[in-house]
N, C-alpha and C positions, 0 to 999 in steps of 0.2 A: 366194123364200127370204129369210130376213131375217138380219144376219149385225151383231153387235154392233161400233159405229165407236167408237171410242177417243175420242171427245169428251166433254164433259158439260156443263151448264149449273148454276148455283144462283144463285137470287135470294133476299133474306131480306129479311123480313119484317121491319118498325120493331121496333127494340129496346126494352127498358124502359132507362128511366135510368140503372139500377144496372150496367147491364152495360156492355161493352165488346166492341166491334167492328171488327172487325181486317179489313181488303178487302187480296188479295195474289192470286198468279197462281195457279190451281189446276190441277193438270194430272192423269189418268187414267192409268193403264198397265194391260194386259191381256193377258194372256200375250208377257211382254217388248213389248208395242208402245206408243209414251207418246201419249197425244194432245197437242195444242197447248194451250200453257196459256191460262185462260181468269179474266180478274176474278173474286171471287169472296168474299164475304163471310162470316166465320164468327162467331160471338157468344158470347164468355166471360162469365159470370154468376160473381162472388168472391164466396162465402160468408161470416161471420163466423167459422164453425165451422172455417174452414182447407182450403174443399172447392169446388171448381167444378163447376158445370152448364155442360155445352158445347150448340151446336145447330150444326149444317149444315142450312140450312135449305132445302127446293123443289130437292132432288138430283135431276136432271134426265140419262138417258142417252140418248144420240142411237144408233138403230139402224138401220141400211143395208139397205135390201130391195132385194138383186140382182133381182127378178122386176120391180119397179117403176122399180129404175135410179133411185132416190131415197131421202131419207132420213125416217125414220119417230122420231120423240120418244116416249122409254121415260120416263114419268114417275114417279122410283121414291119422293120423300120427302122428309121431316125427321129426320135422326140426331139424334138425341138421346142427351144422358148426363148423369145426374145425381149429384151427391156423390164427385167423384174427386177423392182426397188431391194434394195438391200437396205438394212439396218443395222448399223452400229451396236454392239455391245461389248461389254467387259472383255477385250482380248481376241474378240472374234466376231465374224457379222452372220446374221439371220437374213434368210428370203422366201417366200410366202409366193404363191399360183395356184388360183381356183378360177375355173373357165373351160371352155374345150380348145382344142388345136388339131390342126390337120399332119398325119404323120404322113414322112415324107421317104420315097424311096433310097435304100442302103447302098452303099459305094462295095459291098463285098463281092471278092471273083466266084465267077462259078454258081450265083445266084441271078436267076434272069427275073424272077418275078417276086414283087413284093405286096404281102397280104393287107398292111395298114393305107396303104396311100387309097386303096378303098369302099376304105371305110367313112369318109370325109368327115365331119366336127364330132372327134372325139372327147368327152370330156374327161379335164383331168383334173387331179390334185394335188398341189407338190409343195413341200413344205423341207428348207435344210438350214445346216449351218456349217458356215467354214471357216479356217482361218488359211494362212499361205501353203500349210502341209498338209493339214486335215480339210475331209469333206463328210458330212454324214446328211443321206437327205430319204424322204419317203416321198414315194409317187403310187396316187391309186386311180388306176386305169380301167373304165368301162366299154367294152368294146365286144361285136356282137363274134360268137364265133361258133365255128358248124351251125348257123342257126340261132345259137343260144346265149341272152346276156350274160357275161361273163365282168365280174369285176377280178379285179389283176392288182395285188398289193404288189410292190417293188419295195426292197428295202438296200441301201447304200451305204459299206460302211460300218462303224459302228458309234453310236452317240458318245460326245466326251462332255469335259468341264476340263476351262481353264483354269489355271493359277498364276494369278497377277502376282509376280517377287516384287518386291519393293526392294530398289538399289540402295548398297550399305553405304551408311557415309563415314567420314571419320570423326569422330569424336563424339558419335551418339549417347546416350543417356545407357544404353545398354551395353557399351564397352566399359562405362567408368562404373562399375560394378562397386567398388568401394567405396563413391558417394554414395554419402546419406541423402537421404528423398525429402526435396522440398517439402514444408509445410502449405497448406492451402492459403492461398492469399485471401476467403473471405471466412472471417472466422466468427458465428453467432453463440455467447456465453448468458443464459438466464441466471441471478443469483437470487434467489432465493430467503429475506432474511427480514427480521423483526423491523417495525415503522413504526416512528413517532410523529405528529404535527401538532406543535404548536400555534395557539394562537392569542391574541391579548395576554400571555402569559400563561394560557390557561392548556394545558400539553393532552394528547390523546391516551387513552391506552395504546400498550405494545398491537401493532395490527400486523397480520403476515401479510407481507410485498412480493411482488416481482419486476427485479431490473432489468432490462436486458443491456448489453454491451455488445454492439456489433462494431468487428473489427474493419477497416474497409482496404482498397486495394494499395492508396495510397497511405497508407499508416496513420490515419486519424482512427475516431473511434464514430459512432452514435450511441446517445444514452438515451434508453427507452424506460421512466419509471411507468408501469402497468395498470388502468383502472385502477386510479387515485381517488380514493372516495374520502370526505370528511363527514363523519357523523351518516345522519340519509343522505348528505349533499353530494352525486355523485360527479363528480370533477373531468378526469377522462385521463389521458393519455398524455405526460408531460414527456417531451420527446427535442432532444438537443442535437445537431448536426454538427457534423468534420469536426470534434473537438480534438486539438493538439496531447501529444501524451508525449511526458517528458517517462522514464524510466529509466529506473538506476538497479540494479541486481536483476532483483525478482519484485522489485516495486515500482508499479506507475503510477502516476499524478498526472492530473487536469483540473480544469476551472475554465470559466464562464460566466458571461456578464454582459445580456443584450436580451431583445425580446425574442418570442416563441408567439406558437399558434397551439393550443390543446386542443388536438384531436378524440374525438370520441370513442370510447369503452368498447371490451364485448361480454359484459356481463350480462348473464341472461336475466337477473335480478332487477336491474336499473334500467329504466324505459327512459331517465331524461339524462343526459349529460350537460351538464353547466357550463363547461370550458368551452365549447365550439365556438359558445354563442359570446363570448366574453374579447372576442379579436384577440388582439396580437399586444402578451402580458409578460414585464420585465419581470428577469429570471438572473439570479446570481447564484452560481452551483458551482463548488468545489469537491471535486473526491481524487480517493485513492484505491490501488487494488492489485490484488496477485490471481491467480489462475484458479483461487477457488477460494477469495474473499474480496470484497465491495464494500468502503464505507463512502456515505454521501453521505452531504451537506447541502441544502437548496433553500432560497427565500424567493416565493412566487407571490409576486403583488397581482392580486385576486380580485382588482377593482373594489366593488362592492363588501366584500369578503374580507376586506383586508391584507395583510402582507401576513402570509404563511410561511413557517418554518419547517421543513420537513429534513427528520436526520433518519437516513436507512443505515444500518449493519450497527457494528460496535466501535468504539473511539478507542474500546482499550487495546485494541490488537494490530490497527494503525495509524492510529495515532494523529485526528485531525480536530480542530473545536469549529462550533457554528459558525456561520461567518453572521452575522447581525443576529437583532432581534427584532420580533413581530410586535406592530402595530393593529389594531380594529378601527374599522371606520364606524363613525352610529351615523343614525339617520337611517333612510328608505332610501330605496334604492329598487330600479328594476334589474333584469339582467343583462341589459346591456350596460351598465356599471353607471349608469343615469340617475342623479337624486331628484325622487320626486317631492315634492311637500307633502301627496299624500296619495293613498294603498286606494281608489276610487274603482278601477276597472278588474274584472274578472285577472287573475296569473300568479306568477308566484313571483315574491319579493322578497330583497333580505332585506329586515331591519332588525338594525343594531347589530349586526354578525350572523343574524339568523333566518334559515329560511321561512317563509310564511305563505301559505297559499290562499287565496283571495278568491271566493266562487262566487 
């Protein structure tokens, strides 16, 4: 009785020039059993087209005949495969083979008969990766033998992982070790601080605010004042672009004097915002500020609403005064800053400074 040994042999055959030839430990496996790995030569042929031809050449299985108490050489082949896509990747390529193929008689002396050539469309499955030095590839072969289907793990090799070095240059950030490390070119500051608005004279209580101050790449700033409410009347989102910033020490200055558009709130409180609807309302704002203080000055002509004066932080710490004062319009008015004669249709209107809802 002859009984399949888990070893294998291959020798190959001189290569042509073009190819390349890779010798590494090849080892068998066979229903879970591995044989010992054994030298073994495999020959990569690189196409122009982007395609290799593989060979395992003079595949050789070793078969144990219990009745003889020795071992008996299955001489099965040449695997061959022709025109398999390779794929690029990081530092090394991948190639992929599912199908059958016909194995093809071995070039070795002193063997006259070979067991694969027939067996005709064997199926196979080959999957590897190489780069110019290394090869690691798995081939699993079905093929019938004494009789009996035999599946035939091949393993080549052994698996790596490259590492990509990045070339040194000179004068990198990591040679000059004793510069200090840029600062981030966008820099966003919330300040936090008591709010008054005036109006006809008549001034709010202290309300807590938030400003924001975003720094930009070019060295302007944005001034964001936060869900500006006056009284119920919620206002929205007074918001100033690319203003210029002169600074001297630890203190900068700006100002402004053109229109805007208020954009709308996110307070979960207030369902209407007034500003959206109001277009595009001149805006005169001066301030000042250090890294962890903001005084504003603003007079927002409010249509309707009149000319608002809104002073954020304290005067007495840097030192700025209002820049105007506020006027009230009387009369009705809708909200789009429109006087009407008179309050007739269902909305809400300001008259005389105030809002009034009309059902």
């Amino acid at each position: 009785m002859r009984k399949l040994l888990l070893t294998a042999a291959c020798l190959c055959a001189a290569s042509l020039s073009f190819a390349t030839d890779y010798t590494d430990s090849l080892v068998v496996t066979v229903d879970g059993n591995a044989s010992e790995p054994l030298q073994t030569t495999v020959t990569v042929d690189k196409q122009d087209d982007g395609t290799i031809n593989f060979k395992l050449s003079n595949f050789i299985l070793s078969m144990y005949d219990e009745d003889e108490g020795d071992y008996e050489e299955l001489p099965v082949g040449n695997i061959e495969l022709s025109g398999i896509e390779l794929t690029e990747e990081t530092g090394y390529e991948t190639f992929t083979f599912n199908g059958t193929t016909q194995v093809t008689e071995g070039d070795l002396e002193g063997v006259d008969s070979w067991f694969g050539p027939l067996l005709g469309d064997v199926p196979l499955a080959l999957t590897g990766k190489m780069t110019d030095n290394q090869l690691y590839l798995t081939i699993s072969i079905t093929m019938a033998v004494m009789g009996e289907q035999q599946t035939i793990d091949v393993a080549f090799g052994s698996d790596f992982e490259v590492t990509v070095e990045q070339p040194d240059e000179e004068g990198t950030d990591e040679e000059e070790t004793d510069e200090p490390s840029a600062e981030p070119e966008n820099i966003t500051v919330d300040y936090t601080e008591k709010l008054v608005y005036t109006v006809a004279g008549e001034s709010s209580l202290e309300i807590d605010a938030t400003v924001t101050v975003e720094t930009r790449e070019d060295g302007n700033i944005n001034v964001v004042l936060n869900n500006f409410v006056m009284g119920e009347l919620g206002i929205g989102n007074i918001r100033v672009d690319s203003l210029h910033v002169e600074t001297v020490d630890s203190l900068s200055s700006f100002s402004y004097k053109g229109n805007i558009t208020i954009t709308a709130g996110d307070r979960d409180d207030i369902s209407l915002w007034m500003g959206p609807q109001m277009g595009e309302l001149p805006v005169e704002m001066t301030g000042m500020m250090t890294e962890r203080e903001l005084y504003l000055v603003m007079d927002i002509d409010l249509g309707a609403l009149g000319t608002v004066n809104v002073v954020f932080g304290k005067e007495t710490t840097l030192g700025i005064t209002s820049v105007s004062t506020s006027t009230v319009a009387t009369g009705t008015y809708d909200l789009s800053g429109r006087r009407v004669q008179k309050a007739v249709k269902p909305g809400i209107y300001i008259v005389d400074g105030k809002k009034v809802t009309l059902k």
